[in-house]
C-alpha positions in Angstrom: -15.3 7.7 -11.6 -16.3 4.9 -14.1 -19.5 5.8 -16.1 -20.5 2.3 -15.3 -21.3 3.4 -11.4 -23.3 6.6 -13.5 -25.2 4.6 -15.7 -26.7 2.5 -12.4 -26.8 5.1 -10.4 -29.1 6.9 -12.9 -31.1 3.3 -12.8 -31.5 3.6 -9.4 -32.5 7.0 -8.8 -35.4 6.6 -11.7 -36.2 4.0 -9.9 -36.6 5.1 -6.4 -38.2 8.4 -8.1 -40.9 6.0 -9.4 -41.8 4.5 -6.1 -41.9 8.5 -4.6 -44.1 9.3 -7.6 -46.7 6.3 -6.7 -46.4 6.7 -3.1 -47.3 10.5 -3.6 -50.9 9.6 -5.0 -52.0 7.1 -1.9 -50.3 9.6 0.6 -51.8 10.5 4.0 -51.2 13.3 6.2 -51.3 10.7 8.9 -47.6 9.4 8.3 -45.7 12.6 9.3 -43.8 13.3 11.7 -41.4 15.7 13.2 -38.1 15.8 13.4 -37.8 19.5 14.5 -39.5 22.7 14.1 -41.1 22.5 10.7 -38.9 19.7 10.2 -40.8 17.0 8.5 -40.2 13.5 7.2 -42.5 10.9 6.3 -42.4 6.8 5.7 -41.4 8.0 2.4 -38.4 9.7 2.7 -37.4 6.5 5.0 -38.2 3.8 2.6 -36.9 6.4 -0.3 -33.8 6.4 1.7 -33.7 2.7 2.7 -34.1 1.9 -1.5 -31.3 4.2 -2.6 -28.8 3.2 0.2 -29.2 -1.0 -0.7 -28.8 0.3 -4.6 -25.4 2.3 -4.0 -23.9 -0.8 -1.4 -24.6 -2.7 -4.6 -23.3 -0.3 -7.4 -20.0 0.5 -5.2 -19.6 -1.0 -2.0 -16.3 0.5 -0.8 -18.2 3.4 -0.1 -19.8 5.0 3.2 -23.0 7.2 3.4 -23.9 10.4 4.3 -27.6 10.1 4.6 -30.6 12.9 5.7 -32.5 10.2 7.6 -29.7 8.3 9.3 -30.6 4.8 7.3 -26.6 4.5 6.9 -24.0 6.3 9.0 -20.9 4.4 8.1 -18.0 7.1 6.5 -15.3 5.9 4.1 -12.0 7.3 3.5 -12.3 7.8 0.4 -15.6 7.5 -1.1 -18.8 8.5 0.4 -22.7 8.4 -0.9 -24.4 11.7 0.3 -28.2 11.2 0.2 -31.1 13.3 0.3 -34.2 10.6 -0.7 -36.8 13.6 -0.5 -35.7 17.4 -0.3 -38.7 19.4 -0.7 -40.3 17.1 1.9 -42.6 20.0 3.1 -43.7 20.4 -0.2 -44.4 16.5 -1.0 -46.9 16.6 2.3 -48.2 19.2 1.0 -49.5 18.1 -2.8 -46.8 21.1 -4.1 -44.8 19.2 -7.1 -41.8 20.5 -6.3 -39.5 17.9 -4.7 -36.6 15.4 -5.9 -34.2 13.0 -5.3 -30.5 14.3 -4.7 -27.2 11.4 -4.7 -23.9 12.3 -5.1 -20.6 11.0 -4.7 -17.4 12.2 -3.0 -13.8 11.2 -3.7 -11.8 12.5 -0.6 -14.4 15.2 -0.1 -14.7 15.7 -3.6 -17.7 15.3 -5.4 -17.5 13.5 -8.4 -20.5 12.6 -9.2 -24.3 14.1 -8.9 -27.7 13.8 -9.6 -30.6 15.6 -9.0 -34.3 14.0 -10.2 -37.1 16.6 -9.9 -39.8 14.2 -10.1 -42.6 15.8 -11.0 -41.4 17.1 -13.6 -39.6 13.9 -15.0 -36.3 16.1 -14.9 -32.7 13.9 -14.4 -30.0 16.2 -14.1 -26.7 14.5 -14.1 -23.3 15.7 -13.8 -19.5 13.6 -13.6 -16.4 15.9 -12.5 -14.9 16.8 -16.2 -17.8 15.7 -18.5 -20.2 18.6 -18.6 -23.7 18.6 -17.1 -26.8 17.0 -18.4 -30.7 17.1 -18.0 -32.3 13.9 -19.6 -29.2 13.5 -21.5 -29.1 16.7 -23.1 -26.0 19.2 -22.5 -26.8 22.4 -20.2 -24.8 25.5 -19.6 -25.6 28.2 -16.5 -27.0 31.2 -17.9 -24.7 33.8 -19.7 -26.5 36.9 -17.8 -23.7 39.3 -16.5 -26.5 41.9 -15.3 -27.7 41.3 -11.9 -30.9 43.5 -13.4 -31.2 41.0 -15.6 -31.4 38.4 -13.3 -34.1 35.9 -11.7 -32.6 34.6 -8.7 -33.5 31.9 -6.1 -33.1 31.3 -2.4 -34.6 29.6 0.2 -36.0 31.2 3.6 -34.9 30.2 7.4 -37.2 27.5 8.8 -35.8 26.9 12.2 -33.2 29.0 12.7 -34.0 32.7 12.6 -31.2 34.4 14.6 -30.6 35.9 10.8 -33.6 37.0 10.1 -33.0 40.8 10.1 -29.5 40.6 8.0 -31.6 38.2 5.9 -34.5 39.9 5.2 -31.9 43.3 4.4 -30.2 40.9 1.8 -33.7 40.1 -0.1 -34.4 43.5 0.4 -31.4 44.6 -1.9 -32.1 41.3 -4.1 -35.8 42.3 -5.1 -35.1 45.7 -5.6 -31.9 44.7 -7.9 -33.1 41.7 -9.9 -36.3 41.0 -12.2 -37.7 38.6 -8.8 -36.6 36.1 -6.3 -38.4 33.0 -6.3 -38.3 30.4 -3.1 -39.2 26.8 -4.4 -38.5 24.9 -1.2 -35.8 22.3 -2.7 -32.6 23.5 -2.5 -31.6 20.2 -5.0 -33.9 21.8 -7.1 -32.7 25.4 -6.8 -29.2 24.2 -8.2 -30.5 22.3 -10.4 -32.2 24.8 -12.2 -29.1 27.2 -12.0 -27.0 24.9 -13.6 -29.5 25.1 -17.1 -30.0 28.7 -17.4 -33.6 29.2 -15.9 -32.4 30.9 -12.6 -29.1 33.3 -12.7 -27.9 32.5 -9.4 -29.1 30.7 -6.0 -28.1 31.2 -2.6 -29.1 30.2 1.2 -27.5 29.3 5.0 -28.8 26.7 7.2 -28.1 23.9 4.5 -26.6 20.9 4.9 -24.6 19.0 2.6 -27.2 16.2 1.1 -29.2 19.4 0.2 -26.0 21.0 -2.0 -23.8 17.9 -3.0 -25.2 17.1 -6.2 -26.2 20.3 -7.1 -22.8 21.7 -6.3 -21.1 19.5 -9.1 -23.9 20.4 -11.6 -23.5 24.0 -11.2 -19.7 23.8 -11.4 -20.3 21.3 -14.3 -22.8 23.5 -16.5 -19.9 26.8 -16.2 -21.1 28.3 -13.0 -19.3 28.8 -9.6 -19.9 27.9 -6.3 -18.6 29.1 -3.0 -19.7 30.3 0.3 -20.6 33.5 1.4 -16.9 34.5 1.7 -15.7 33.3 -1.3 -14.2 30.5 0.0 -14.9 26.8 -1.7 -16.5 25.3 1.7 -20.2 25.4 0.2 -20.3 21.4 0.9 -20.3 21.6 4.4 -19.6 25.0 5.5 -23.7 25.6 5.5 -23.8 28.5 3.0 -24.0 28.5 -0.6 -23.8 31.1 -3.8 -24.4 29.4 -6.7 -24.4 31.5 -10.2 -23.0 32.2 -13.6 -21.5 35.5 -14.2 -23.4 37.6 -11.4 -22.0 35.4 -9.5 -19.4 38.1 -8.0 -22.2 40.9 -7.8 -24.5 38.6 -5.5 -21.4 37.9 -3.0 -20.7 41.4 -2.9 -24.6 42.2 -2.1 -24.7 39.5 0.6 -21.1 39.9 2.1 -22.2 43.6 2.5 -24.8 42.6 5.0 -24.0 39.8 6.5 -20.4 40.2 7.7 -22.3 42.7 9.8 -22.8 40.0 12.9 -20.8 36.9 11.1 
C-alpha cells in the first residue's frame, strides 16, 4: 500500500478526531440512542462516520466499506475500508476520555493498513503491513514480559450477550489471581493499541466485531506481538474473539482455552 494513501489517511483521521473532540464539549445526553441493549450511538458517531467515509472514497476510491453505523455498505473485492468512527461510545456519553477513532484497510481480507486515534489523549497509532508500528511517529514494540506474573492485562466485559458469563468470569478469575491486575477501558481500539507499545502485556475479549479489532490487529502484529483467536487460529478479524500479546501470549490461550472449550 502506497504511503501516500497513509499519509492522508492520517489527515483525515486527525481531522475527524478534531471535530469528535469539539463536539464532545457541546454534547447532550439528549442525542442518544439505542441501537440494542447498552448499545449506544450518538449524532456523533454518524456524522464521525459520514466524515471519514467521504475522506477514504477520496483517498482511494476502488475500495468498499465496512462501517459500525451502516453510512457505507458497499464491499470490494479487493480492498475494503473498515470503520469504527467512535469505539468507546459508552464512554464518550458518559464524559470518560477514553474513546478513538479506528480505520483500517484490507487487501483481500488482509489488513494492510491501521490506525487507531485515542483522542483524548492526542495519541495516533499507525501501522503499514511490513513497516513497523508507530505512535505520533515514534517506533513502538509490544512489551518483552515473558511472565504472565508479571503481567498487566486488559479485556473487555459482555454487554449484551451473557450466555458466557460463568466461563467468563472463571477466566478473570484465573487472570486476577495470575497477573499484577486486569484493567477494562471500554475501547477495544484502544486495548490494542496500548498492547502494541508495551503498557498492557496482553488483551483479550469475544463478542467483537471486526471495526473494533482491524486496526489494532495490524498494530499488534506490527509492534512484535501475535494475534489469534481463542484457538489459536488467525481468524481474530472476524471470527469474534481475540488474544492479543507479546510473549505471554501462549500462557493467556492456555488459561482461556482451559475454560472455555468447556461449552465452545
Amino acid at each position: 500500500m502506497r504511503q501516500s494513501v497513509l499519509t492522508e489517511a492520517i489527515h483525515l483521521v486527525r481531522s475527524v478526531g478534531e471535530f469528535i473532540r469539539a463536539a464532545s464539549r457541546e454534547f447532550s445526553a439528549d442525542s442518544i440512542e439505542k441501537k440494542g441493549f447498552n448499545d449506544l450511538v450518538s449524532f456523533v458517531d454518524k456524522e464521525a462516520e459520514k466524515k471519514l467515509v467521504a475522506g477514504c472514497r477520496e483517498i482511494l476510491p476502488e475500495a468498499g466499506f465496512i462501517t459500525e453505523e451502516g453510512t457505507a455498505d458497499h464491499r470490494s473485492e479487493r480492498y475494503n475500508w473498515i470503520i469504527d468512527p467512535l469505539d468507546g461510545t459508552t464512554n464518550f456519553v458518559h464524559g470518560l476520555p477514553v474513546y478513538a477513532i479506528s480505520l483500517a484497510l484490507t487487501d483481500r481480507n488482509e489488513v494492510v493498513l491501521g490506525i487507531v486515534y485515542e483522542i483524548c489523549g492526542d495519541e495516533l497509532f499507525h501501522a503499514r503491513r511490513g513497516d513497523g508500528a508507530f505512535c505520533n511517529g515514534n517506533p513502538i514494540n509490544v512489551s518483552s514480559i515473558n511472565q504472565l506474573s508479571d503481567s498487566l492485562l486488559a479485556t473487555g466485559f459482555p454487554y449484551y450477550d451473557f450466555g458466557q458469563m460463568p466461563v467468563y468470569l472463571d477466566i478473570l478469575n484465573d487472570f486476577m489471581q495470575n497477573t499484577h491486575g486486569l484493567r477494562r477501558l471500554g475501547s477495544a481500539a484502544v486495548d490494542l493499541a496500548y498492547t502494541a507499545c508495551g503498557r498492557f502485556e496482553g488483551f483479550f475479549e469475544y463478542n467483537l466485531n471486526a471495526w473494533d479489532v482491524a486496526a489494532g490487529i495490524l498494530l499488534v502484529e506490527e509492534a512484535g506481538g501475535s494475534v489469534t483467536d481463542f484457538s489459536g487460529n488467525h481468524n481474530a478479524l472476524f471470527g469474534r474473539e481475540i488474544i492479543a500479546a507479546g510473549p505471554v501470549h501462549a500462557s493467556m490461550m492456555k488459561i482461556i482455552q482451559s475454560h472455555w472449550h468447556r461449552t465452545n
